[in-house]
MIFI-53861 format. One record per residue: x, y, z of N, C-alpha, C in turn; residue in one letter. Coordinates in steps of 0.05 Angstrom, whole numbers, plus 5000, padded with zeros to 4 digits. Last residue first. Layout:
XYZXYZXYZa;...
This chain:
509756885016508756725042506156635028x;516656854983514156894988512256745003x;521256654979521556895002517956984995x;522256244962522656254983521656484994x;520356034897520756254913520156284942x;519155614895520355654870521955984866x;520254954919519955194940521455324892x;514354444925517054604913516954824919x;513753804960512354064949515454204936x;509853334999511553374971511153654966x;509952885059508653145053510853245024x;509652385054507652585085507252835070x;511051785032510652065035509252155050x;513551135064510651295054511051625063x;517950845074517850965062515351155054x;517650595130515650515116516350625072x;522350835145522450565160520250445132x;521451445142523851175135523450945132x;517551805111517851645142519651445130x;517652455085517252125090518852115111x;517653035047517852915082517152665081x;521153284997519953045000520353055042x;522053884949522253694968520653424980x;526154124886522953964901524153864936x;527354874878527454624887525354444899x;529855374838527755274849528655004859x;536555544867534455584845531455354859x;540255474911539255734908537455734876x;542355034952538855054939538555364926x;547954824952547055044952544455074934x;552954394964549854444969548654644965x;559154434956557054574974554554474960x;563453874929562654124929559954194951x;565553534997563953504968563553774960x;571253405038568553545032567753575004x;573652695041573352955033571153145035x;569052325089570652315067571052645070x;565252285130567152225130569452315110x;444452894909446152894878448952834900x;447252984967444752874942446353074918x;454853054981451353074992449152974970x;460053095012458052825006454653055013x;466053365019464253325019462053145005x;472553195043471053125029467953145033x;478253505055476053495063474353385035x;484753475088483353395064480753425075x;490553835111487553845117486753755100x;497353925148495453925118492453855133x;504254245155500254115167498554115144x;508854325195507554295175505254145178x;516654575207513554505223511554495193x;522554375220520154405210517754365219x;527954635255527354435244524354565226x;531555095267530454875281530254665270x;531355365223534355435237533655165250x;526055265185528455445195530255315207x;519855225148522255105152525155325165x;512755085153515255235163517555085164x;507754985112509454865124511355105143x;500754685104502054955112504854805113x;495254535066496754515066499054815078x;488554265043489854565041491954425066x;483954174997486054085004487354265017x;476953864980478354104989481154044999x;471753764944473653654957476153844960x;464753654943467053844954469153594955x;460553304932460253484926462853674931x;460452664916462552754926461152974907x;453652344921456452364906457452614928x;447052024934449552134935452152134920x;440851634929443051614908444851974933x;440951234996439551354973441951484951x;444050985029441350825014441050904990x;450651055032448251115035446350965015x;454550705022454850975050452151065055x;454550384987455650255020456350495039x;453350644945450950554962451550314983x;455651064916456051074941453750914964x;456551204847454251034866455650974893x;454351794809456351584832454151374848x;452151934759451651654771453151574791x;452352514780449652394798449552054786x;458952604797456552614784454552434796x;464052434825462952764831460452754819x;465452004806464551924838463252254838x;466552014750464151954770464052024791x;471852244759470252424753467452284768x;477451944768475151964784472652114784x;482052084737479951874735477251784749x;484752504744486152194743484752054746x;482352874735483852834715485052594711x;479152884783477752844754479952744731x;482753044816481752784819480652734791x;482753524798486153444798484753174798x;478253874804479253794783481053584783x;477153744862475053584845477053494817x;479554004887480853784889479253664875x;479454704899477554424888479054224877x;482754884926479554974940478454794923x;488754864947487654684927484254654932x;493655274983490855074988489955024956x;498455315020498355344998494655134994x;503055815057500155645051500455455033x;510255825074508055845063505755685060x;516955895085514455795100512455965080x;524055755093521155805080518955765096x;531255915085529155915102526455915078x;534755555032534155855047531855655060x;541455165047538555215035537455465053x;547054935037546755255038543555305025x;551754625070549254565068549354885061x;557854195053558054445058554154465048x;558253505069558353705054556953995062x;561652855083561753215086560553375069x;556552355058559452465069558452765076x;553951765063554451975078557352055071x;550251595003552551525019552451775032x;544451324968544751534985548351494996x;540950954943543950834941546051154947x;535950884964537450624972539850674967x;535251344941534951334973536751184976x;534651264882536651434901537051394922x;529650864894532350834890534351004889x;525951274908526451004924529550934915x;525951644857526051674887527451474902x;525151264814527651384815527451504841x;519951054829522350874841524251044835x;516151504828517151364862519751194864x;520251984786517651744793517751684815x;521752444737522552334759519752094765x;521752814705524552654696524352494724x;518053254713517453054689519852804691x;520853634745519053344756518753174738x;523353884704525053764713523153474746x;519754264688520054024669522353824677x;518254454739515854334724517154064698x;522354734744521954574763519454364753x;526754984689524455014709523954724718x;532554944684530454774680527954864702x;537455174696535555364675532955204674x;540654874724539055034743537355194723x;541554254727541054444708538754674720x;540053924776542554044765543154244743x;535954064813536154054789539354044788x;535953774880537354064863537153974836x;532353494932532753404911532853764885x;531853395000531953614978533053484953x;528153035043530553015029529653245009x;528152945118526553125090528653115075x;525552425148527252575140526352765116x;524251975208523652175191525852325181x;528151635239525351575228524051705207x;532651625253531651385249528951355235x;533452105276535052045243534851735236x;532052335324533752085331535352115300x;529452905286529352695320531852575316x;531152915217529652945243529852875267x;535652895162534152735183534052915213x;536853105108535953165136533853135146x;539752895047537852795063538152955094x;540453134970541453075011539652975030x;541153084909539953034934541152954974x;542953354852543253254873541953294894x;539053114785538753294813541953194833x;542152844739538953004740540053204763x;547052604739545252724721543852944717x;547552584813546952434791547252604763x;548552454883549052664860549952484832x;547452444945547752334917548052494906x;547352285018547252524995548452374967x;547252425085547452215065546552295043x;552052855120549552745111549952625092x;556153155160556053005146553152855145x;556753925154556053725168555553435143x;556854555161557454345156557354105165x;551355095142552354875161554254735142x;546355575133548855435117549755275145x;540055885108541655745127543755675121x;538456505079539256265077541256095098x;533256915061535956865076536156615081x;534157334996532857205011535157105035x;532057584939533957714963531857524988x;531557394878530057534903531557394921x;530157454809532357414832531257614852x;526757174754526957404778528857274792x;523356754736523357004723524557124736x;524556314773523856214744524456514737x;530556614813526956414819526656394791x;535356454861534856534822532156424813x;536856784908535956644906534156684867x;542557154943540657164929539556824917x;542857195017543557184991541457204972x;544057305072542357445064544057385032x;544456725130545756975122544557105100x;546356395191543956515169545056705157x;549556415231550956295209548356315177x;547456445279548256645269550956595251x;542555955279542956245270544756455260x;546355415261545555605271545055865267x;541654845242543355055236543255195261x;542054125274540554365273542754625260x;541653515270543053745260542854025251x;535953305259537753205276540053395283x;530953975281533353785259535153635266x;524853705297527353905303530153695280x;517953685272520653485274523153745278x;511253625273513953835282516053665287x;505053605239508353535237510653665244x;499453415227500753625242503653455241x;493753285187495753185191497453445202x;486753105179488053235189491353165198x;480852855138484052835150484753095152x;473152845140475553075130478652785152x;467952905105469252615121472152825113x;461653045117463453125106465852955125x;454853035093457552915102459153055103x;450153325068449853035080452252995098x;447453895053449853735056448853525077x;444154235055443254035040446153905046x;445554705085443754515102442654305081x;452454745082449254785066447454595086x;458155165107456054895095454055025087x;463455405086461155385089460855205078x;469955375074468355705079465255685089x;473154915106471255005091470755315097x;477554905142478054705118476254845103x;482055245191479455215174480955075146x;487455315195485655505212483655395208x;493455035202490855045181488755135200x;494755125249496355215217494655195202x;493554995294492755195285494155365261x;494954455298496554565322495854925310x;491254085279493754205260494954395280x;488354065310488953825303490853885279x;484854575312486554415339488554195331x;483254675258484854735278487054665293x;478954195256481654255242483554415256x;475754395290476454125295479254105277x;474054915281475054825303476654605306x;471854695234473754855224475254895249x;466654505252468454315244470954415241x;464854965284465554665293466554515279x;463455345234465555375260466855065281x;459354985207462655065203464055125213x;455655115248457254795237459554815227x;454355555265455455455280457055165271x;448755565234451255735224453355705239x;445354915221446155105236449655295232x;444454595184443154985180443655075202x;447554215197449254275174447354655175x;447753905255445954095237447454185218x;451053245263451753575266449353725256x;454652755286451852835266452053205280x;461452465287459652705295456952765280x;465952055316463552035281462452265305x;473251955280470952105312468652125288x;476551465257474751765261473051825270x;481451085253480351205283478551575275x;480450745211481750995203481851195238x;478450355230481050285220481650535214x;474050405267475150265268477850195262x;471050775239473050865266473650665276x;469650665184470950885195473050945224x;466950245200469850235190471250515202x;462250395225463850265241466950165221x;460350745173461650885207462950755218x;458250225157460750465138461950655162x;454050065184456649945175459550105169x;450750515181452150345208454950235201x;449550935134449450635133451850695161x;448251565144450051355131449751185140x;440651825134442451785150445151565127x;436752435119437552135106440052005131x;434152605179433552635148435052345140x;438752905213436552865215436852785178x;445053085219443652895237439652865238x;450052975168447653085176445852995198x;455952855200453452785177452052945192x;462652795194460752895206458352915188x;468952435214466752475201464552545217x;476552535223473652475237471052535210x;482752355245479952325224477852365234x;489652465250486952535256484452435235x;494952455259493752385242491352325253x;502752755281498652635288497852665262x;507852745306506752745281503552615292x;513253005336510553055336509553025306x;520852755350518652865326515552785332x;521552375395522352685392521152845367x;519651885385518852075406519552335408x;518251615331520151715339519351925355x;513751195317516251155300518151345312x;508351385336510151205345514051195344x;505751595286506351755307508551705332x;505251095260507551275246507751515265x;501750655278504950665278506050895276x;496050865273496750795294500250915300x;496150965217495451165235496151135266x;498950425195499550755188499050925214x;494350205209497150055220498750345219x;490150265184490450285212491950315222x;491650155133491750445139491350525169x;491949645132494349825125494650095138x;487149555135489549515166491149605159x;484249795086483749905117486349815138x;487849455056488249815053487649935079x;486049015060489049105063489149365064x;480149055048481448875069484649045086x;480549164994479149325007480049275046x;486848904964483948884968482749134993x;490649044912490849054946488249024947x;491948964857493048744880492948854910x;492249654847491849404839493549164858x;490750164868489849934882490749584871x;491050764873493050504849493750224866x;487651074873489350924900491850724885x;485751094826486451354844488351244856x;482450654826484950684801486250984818x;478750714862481350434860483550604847x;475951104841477251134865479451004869x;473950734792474950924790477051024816x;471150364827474150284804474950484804x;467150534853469550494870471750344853x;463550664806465250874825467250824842x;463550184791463850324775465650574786x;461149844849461149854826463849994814x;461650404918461250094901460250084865x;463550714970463450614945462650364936x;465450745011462050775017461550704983x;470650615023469050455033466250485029x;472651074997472450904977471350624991x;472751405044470851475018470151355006x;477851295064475451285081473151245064x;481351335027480651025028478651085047x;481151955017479851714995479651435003x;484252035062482252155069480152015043x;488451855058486151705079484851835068x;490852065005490851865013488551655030x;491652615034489852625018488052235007x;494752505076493052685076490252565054x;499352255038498452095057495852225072x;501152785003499652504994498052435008x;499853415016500953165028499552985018x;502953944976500053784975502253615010x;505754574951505454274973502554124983x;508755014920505854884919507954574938x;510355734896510955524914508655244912x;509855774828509255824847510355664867x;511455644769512655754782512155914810x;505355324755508255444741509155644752x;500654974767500955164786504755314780x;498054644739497354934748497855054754x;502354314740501354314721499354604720x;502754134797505354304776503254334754x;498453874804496954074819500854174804x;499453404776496853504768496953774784x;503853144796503353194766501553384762x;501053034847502953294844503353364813x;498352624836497852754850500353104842x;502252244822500652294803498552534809x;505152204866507052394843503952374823x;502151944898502652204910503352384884x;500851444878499251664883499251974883x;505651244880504651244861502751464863x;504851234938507551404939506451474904x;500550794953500151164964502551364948x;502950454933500650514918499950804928x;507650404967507850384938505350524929x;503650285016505650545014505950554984x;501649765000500050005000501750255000x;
């Protein structure tokens, strides 16, 4: 299932570079991930191929995905006491009128652990309560998932992901310093960390890549991956990449010295209709009136909203970062190596070691914007 989430993720990001040319932009797979295998339990037929093909399900049954994804939510908070990672779910229905099938709730919080809430959707207080619930559960980086309900809304089955890891190898401040940074159109005056220190790091063709590891450096890490051709916008230099050229860099990573010189960042970035990006990769039914969602509900429903929104911070410390998926449902050693230096656009990657499964993908194309 990681494989099928990591597949996911770049087909996922294909789609939100593709709009988004020369901006900052960060989705989180694994975010977005639960928040479809919750969804794709109320599915059936036609609609839950489509969703499948999303999940890039092939050879995993409905079975494996839920313990998988139990196993996930449970383990990956686990994996390292000095890095804060939570994974939150909850679902909220309408509480009068049509109701969701028993069944489909008791997965829900069974294998995805989501708090089930029936709520007034006409009451003007519902959004505030769920947008509360986001909140808290993003340590208040993501403020709110929705701008508003409808008192015709049926559902809404939202993930919540919070992420504070300190750097195994922390910079120091007063080694920050004020350079320039070469964005697609422009050069902008920005400030940039620097260190030395030995990390595990490649250098290919394409990109070179370093790895900084988090807490202990057993569990979590954020790897930077540098065009090498720094005239290549960042869009046509994703095109040259996949999960296994990922994965396999990883595997063949060596530690040595090298001179670190990435700038400071932090920015939003939200995706207000996740409808398109899903549509593109195949899931259009499940948004039209033939979805058929009739292991969530009796009567006919589809995916009316789907919403993505996403924060990070990166400095001197370490990182902080948070995402939010929302789905609505209603009718219808060695020498020192040359330096490191991120000063053109760059991708990054947060995963969990042990499992390999992404957390969080994005590109910085300009640092110095919030």
């Amino acid at each position: 299932m990681v494989n099928a989430s990591n597949k996911t993720a770049f087909n996922l990001f294909n789609q939100v570079l593709s709009s988004s040319e020369n901006n900052n932009t960060l989705i989180s797979p694994l975010s977005i991930y639960i928040a479809l295998a919750m969804i794709y339990n109320g599915a059936n037929g036609k609609t839950a191929d489509s969703i499948a093909k999303v999940l890039e399900m092939e050879g995993i049954s409905i079975d494996d995905l839920n313990a998988t994804s139990k196993a996930l939510i449970e383990q990956l908070p686990a994996e390292d006491n000095t890095v804060t990672l939570s994974v939150a779910n909850s679902i909220w229905y309408r509480n009068e009128g049509m109701q969701p099938l028993a069944s489909f709730l008791d997965i829900a919080k069974e294998n995805y652990k989501a708090e089930i809430n029936p709520i007034d959707f006409s009451n003007p207080s519902a959004v505030i309560t769920i947008n509360n619930w986001v909140s808290v559960k993003t340590n208040g980086k993501i403020p709110g998932i929705l701008e508003n309900v409808d008192a015709s809304d049926l559902m809404y089955l939202i993930n919540a992901i919070y992420f504070h890891g300190l750097w195994q190898h922390p910079f120091k401040t007063s080694d920050t310093h004020t350079d320039i940074f070469h964005a697609a159109n422009k050069e902008v005056s920005t400030s940039f960390m620097s260190q030395e220190v030995s990390i595990p790091n490649i250098s290919n063709d394409k990109f070179d890549m370093v790895e900084l590891p988090y807490g202990t450096g057993k569990a979590f890490s954020m790897y930077i991956l540098l065009p090498v051709n720094a005239n290549e916008t960042i869009n046509q230099f994703y095109t040259t990449l996949d999960e296994s050229t990922i994965e396999n860099a990883i595997a063949h990573m060596q530690v040595s010295t090298k001179t670190l010189i990435i700038p400071k960042w932090e920015y939003s970035f939200a995706l207000e209709d996740l409808k398109k990006t899903l549509t593109a990769l195949g899931m259009g039914m499940a948004f039209s009136d033939t979805a058929d969602f009739s292991n969530l509900y009796t009567g006919k429903v589809e995916i009316t909203k789907a919403i993505h929104k996403t924060f990070i911070k990166v400095d001197e410390e370490g990182t902080e970062a948070a995402a939010a998926t929302a789905i609505g449902i209603g009718v219808g050693a060695a020498l020192p190596s040359p330096p490191f230096k991120a000063d053109h656009p760059f991708l990054y990657i947060i995963a969990e070691k042990q499992t390999g499964i992404i957390l969080f993908m994005g590109t910085v194309n300009d640092p110095s914007e919030n």
